[in-house]
N, C-alpha and C positions, 0 to 999 in steps of 0.2 A: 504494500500500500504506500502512495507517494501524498507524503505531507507537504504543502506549499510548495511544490515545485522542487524539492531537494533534489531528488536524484533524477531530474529530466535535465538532458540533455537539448542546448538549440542548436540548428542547423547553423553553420556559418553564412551569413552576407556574402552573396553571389559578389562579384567585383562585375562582371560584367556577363549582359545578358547574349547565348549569341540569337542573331537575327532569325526570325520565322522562314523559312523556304516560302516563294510565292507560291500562293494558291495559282493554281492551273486555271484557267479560262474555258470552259468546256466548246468546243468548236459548233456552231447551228450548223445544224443539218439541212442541207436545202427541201423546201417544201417543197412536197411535189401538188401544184393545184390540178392538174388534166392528165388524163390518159387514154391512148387511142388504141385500139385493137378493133378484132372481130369476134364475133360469135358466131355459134355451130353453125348457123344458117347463112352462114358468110356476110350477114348485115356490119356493117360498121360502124364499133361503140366509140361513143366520147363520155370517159367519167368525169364528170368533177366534182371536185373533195373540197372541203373546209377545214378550217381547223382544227374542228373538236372530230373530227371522225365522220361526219356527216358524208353522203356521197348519193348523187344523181347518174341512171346511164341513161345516155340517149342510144337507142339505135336505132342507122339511116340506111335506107338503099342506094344506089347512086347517085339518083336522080335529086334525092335529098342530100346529101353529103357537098351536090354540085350548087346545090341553093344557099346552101352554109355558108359555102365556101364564097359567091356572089354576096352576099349580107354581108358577112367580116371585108371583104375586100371594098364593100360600100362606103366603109366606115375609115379606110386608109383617108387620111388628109389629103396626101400627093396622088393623084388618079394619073398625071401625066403615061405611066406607062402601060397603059392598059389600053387596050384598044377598044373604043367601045363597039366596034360589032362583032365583035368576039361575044358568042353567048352565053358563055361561063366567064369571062373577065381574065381570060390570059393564062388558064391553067396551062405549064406545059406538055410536052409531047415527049410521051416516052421511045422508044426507040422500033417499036412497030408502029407506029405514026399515029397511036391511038391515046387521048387526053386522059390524065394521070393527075389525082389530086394529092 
């Protein structure tokens, strides 16, 4: 049993503290907001995702994909390169001469 402190020992006074390693900065991961594929039936999905997990699929046939794709392009500021009677708005041409979105 220790009375008043008699037989305690204190630590000696540090002289000098050494310094904390930095904390690491965890890197963000890039968010992915869209993603494009197909389903079984060869239709053409567009998901997109939110932050908390949320997620919408669209899916388009061609015909729709080529509509999409005329609306986004409507919305370009610079139209200069686009030719307007082009009926899809300039998609290119793949290499059997057939339009590719």
């Amino acid at each position: 049993m220790v009375k008043d402190g008699a037989d305690v020992l204190e630590f000696p006074k540090p002289k000098a503290v050494a310094p904390m390693p930095p904390v690491p900065v965890p890197k963000k991961e890039p968010k992915e907001h869209y993603r494009v594929g197909f389903n079984d039936e060869g239709m053409t999905t567009l998901t997109l995702m939110t932050e908390y997990g949320n997620s919408m699929t669209l899916s388009m046939n061609q015909e729709a994909c080529e509509q999409l794709i005329r609306m986004l392009r409507a919305t370009y500021k610079n139209q200069d390169d686009t030719d307007p009677t082009d009926p899809d708005g300039g998609i290119p041409l793949n290499t059997e001469g057939k339009k590719v979105a």
